[in-house]
N, C-alpha and C positions, 0 to 999 in steps of 0.2 A: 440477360447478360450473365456470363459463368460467374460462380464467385470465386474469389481470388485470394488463395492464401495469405494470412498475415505473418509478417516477419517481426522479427526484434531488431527496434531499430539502432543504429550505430553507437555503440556507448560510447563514443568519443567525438560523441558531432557540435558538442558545445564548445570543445575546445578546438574543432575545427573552423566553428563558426568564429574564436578569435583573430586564429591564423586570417581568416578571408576578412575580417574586420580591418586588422594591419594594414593588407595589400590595400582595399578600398579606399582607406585613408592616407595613404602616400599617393592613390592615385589623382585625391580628389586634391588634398593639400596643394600638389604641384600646378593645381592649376589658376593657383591664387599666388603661391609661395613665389615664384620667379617674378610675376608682376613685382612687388616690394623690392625686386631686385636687378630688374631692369636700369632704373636711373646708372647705377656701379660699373653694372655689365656694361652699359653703352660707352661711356669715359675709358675702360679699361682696354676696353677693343676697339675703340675710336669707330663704333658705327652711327652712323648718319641717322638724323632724327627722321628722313622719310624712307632707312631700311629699319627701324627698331621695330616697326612693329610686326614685322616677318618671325622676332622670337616668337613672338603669341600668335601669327599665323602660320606657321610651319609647323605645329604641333597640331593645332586645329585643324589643318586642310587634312595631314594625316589621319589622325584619329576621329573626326568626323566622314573621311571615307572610306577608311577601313572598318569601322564596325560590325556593319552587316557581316562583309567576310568572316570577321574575327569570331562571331558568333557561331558561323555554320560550320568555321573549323573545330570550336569547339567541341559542337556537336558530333561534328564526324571521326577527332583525332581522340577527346576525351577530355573532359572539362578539368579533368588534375591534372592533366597530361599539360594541356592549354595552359593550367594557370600559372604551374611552374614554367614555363617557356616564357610565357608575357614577362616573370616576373624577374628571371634572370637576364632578358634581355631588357626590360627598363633598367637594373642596374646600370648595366654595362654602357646603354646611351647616356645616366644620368653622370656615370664615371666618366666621359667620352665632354659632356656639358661642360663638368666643374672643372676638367683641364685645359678647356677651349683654351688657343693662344692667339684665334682670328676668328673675323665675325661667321665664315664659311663652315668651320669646327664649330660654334655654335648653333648656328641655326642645324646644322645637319645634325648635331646631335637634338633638337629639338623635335625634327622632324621622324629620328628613328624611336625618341620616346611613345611620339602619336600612335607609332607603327603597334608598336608591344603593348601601350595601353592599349590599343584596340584589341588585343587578343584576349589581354587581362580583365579589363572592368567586366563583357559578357561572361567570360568565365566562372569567374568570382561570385555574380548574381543568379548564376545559374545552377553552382552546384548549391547556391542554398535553395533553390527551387526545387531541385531535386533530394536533396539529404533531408528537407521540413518538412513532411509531409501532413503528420497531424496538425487538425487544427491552433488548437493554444500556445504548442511548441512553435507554430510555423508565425504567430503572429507577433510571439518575441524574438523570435528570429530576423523578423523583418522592421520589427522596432528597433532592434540596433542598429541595423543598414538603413535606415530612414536617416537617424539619427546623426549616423557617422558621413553618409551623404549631405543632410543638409546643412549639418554644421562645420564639418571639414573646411570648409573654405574658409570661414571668418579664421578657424585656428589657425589654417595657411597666412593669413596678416601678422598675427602676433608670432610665428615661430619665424616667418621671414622676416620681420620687423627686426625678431632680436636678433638673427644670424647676420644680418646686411647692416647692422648697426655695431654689436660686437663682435663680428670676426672678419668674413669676406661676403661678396655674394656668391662665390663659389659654392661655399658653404649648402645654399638654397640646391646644389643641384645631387652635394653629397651627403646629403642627410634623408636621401633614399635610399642608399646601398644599405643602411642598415636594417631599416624597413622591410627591404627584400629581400634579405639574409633572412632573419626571424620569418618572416611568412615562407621563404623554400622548405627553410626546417620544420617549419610545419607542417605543412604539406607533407611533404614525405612519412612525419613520423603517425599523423593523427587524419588525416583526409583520406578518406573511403569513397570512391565515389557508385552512389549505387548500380549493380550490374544491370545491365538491360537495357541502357536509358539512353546509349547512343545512335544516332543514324545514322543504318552502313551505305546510303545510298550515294552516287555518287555525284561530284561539284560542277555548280551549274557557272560554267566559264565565262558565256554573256550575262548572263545576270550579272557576275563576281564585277565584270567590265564594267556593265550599263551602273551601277548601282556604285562602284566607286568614284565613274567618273562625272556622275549624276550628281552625288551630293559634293565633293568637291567644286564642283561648279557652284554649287546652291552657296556652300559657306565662306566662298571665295568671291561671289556675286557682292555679299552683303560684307566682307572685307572693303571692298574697294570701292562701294553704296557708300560707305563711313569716310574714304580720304579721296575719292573723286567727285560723289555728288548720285544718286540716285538718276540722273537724264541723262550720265557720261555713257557714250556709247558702248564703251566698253563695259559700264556693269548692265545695261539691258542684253549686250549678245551672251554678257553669261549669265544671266536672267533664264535666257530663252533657252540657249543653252542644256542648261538644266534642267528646265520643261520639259523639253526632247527627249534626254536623255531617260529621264527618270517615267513617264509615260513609256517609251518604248520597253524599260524596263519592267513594268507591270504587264506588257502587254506578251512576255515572254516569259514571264513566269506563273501567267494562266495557260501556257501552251507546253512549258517541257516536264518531262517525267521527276526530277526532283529538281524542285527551284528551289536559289539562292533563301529567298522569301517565302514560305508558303502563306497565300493570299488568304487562308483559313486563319491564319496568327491576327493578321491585320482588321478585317474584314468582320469579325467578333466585338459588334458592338460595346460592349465592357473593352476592349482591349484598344479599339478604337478610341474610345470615348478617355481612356486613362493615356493615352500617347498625344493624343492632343491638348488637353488640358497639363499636362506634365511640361510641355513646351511653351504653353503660356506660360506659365507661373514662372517659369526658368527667364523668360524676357523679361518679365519684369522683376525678377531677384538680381539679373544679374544688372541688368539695369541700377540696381539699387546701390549693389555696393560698389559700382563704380563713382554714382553720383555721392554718396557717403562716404568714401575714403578719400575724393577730392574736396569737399564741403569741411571732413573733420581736419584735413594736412593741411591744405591750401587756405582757404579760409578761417576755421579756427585756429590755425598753427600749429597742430598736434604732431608728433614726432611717430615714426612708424611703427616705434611698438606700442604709445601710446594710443594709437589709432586701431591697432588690432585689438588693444588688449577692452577698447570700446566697443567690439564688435561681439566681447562676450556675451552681453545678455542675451543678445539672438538666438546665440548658439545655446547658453542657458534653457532658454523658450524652445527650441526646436528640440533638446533632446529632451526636455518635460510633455510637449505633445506628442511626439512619437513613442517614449517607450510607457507614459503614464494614462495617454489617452486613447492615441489610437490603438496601441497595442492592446491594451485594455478591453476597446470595444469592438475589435473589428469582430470578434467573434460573436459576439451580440446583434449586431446591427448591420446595417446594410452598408459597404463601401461610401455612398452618396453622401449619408447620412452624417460620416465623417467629413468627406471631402467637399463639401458645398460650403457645411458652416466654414471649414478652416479655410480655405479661400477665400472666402466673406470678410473673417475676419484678421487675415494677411492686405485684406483690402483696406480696411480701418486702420491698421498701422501704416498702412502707407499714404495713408489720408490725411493722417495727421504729421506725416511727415512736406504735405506741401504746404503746410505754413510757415516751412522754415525763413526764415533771415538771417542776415548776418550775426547780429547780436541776439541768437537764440540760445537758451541753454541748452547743456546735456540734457540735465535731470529732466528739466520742463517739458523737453521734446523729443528728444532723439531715444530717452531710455525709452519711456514708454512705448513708443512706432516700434523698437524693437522687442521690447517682449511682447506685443502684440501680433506683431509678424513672425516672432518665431513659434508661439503656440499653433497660430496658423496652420505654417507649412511644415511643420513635423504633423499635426493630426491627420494633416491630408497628405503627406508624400506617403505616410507609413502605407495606410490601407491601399494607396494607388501601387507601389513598386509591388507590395505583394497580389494585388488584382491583375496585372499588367502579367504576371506568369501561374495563374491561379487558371488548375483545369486543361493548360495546355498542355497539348499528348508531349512527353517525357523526350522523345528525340526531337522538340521543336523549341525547348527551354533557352540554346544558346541561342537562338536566331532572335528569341522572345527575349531576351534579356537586353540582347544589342540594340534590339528597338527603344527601348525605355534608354538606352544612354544615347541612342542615334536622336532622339526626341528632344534628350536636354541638351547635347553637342550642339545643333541646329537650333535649338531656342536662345542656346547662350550668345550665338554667331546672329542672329536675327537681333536682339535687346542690345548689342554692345552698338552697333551700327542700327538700327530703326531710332534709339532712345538718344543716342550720344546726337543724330542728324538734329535730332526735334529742340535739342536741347541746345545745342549751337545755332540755329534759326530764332529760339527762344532771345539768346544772348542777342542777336545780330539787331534783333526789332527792336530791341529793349533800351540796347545802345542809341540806335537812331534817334527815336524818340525821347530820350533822356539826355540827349547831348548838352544840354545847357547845367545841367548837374558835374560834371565834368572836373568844370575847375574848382567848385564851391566842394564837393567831396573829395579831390585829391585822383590819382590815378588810381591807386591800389583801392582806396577805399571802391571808388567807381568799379573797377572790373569786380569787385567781389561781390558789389551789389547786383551786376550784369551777370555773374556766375549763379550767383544762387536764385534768382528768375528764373536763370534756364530748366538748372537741377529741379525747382519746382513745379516748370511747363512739364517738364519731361516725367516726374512723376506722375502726377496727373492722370497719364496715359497708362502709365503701370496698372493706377488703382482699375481703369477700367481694362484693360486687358487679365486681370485677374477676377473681377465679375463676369467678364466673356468666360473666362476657364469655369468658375464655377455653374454658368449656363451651360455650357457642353457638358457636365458629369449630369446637370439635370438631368436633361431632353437623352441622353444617350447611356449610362451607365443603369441599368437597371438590375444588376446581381444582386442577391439575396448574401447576407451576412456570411461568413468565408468557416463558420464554424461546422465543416465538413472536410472531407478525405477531399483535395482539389480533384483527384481523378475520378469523380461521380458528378462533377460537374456536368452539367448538359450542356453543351456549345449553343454559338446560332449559326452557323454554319452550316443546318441541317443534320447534323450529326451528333451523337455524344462521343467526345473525349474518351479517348481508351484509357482504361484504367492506370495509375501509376502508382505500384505498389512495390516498389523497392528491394531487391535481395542486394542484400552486399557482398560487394566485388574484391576478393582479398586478394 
């Protein structure tokens, strides 16, 4: 192989790396932050308890089936180009949100956020793919995006807490405009994206079809898995559906000159093996803090910022594994190495989270399950989101990036509906069989006792759905420690990865 001149790289890619931290982090907040804000929003606009949950799926169907697109546009219009687009238009849906003055202006502004986050989060993940190239730089680079990825959410409880508590919930949906002000200006004045690194080929129109309306199906299937019933006919036709769909589409993007997908991204055991386990772990996190934030309000009686401001030790944990651990090691060690133990022992805090009861402590229970889970899954998200685009050729970065959010979108739409089913079957057997308790416990006491069963059947299933994840990085991730140029990577593909060595694009 030629060698390949070395460049100097962007002196201003650290403080670009902030600007793309921002964005990230409004994108990820919001998707925690409106939940806390839901109860407000529904009384204000008088929507119906069986349309409320179309706020949280009218973002999701969007942004789970636009990704893949949003990736390849990426790649093909220009990753700054992309990020400042996504990012002025989440604005302008979030400004569009917090004015809603009927449920129709709500949800539609929900739905065109999904739109632009899909364009933004691969963007975003992609030019730090492309602007990190060296080793040591690239693995703090991706300690922060681990960090701000896995604890974003908890901080989305406490910022929506206090906005929905002292202001309005309008509030939750404009306190992204400022977010993406500060990240536009960024962009423009500090973001290089390096020259050479886009795909001029042109867009693959049925894929773009097959694959949005493939997974829309998939995450719209497991919506209505959760408020019909898993056997209602209507979640098996878009069950099947989706099957269809999403088969047919592989099966035309091993056939056309430049696919949506290219099957070499996927197909890359490492890249395989990090999109599947990334989607475990996502079911049962999000699983988690759903069962946690009703277990700490409902049950313990905790107030919404009190309830957020419980979810810091997590977030604590997760940004101590990622930038202190993984970041640390991944250039040492092999990916696995990291991401086996920290699943493992994400799986331990969640273990010790199914002994809850009603009269459980914080201290006793809940802290620990949390800093145990969040050392976890920061040791293991860091070296996976940087493996996940590690060695892939430089024009396949966006489509590679979209995967790793297409993987948590669809694990978060999988764990909200598989965990919540298990856990209201939990409640419903628990009742039956307990009905003589009834009167002697009181009503309330009785459902809470019935609630916190379920939460802890329903865990259960987390803990082993994150040993499944850690057994797929076994049996399938076999890369060598990431302490190389990504572009001397050898694929399995049969091929080596063309090199990606950067000139910058002024």
């Amino acid at each position: 192989m030629p060698e390949t001149a070395q460049v100097q790289p962007d002196p201003r890619r650290w403080k670009a790396l902030g600007f793309i931290a921002i964005a990230q982090l409004m994108v990820v907040l919001d998707a925690t932050i409106v939940n806390i804000a839901l109860p407000s929003a529904q009384v204000d606009l008088h929507i119906s308890d069986g349309d409320r949950q179309w706020v949280i799926t009218a973002y999701a169907l969007a942004f789970g089936g636009l990704l893949l697109f949003g990736g390849r546009i990426a790649d093909l219009w220009g990753r700054r180009r992309a990020f400042i687009a996504g990012l002025i238009g989440f604005a302008l849906a979030s400004a569009i949100g917090g004015a809603a003055g009927n449920e129709a202006m709500l949800l539609g502004a929900r739905a065109l956020q999904g739109v632009f986050g899909a364009l933004l989060a691969p963007a975003a993940l992609s030019l730090l793919a492309v602007m990190f190239t060296e080793a040591h730089e690239r693995a703090k680079a991706f300690g922060i995006y681990g960090a701000i990825a896995g604890g974003g959410s908890a901080v989305g409880l406490i910022l929506g807490g206090f906005l929905t508590e002292y202001l309005d919930w309008r509030w939750t949906f404009y306190v992204n405009i400022p977010f993406a002000v500060l990240a536009v200006i960024g962009a423009f004045l500090v973001i290089r994206e390096p020259a050479g690194t886009h795909n001029g080929s042109g867009l693959d129109i049925p894929g773009v079809v097959l694959a949005t309306l493939g997974l829309v199906s998939l995450v719209y299937a497991f919506t209505r898995a959760e408020s019909d019933g898993w056997s209602a006919n209507v979640t098996i036709g878009l069950f099947v559906a989706a099957a269809v769909l999403l088969v047919a589409f592989v099966l035309v993007e091993s056939k056309v000159r430049s696919p949506l997908l290219p099957l070499r991204v996927v197909t890359d055991r490492n890249r395989g093996g990090v999109y599947l386990s990334l989607g475990l772990a996502i079911i049962a996190m999000f699983g988690l803090f759903l069962f946690l934030t009703y277990y700490l309000q409902v049950v313990k009686g905790y107030s919404p910022v009190r309830t957020g401001f419980a979810f810091l030790p997590m977030v604590a944990g997760m940004v101590t594994g990622s930038t202190q651990i993984g970041a640390r090691l991944m250039t040492r060690v092999p990916p696995r190495l990291l991401m086996v133990p920290g699943f493992l022992l994400a799986a331990v805090g969640m273990l010790i989270l199914t002994q809850m009861k009603v009269d459980s402590s914080y201290a006793g229970l809940v802290l620990p399950a949390q800093i145990l889970l969040g050392l976890g899954m920061g040791t293991a998200f860091m070296p996976a989101m940087s493996l996940a685009t590690f060695g892939v050729q430089p024009r396949d970065a966006g489509v590679a990036s979209a995967m790793v959010n297409t993987s948590q979108q669809v694990g978060g739409a999988i764990g909200t509906a598989l965990l919540n089913t298990i856990a209201a079957g939990a409640v419903t057997g628990w009742v039956t069989s307990h009905a003589a308790q009834a009167r002697t416990l009181g009503k309330a006491a009785f459902a809470n006792e019935a609630a916190v069963h379920g939460y802890a059947t329903a865990i259960w299933w987390a803990v082993g759905i994150l040993v499944l994840a850690a057994a797929i990085v076994l049996v399938l991730v076999d890369s060598g420690h990431q302490g190389r140029r990504p572009g001397a990577s050898s694929g399995h593909d049969g091929h080596e990865d063309a090199p990606s060595v950067p000139v910058l694009a002024h």
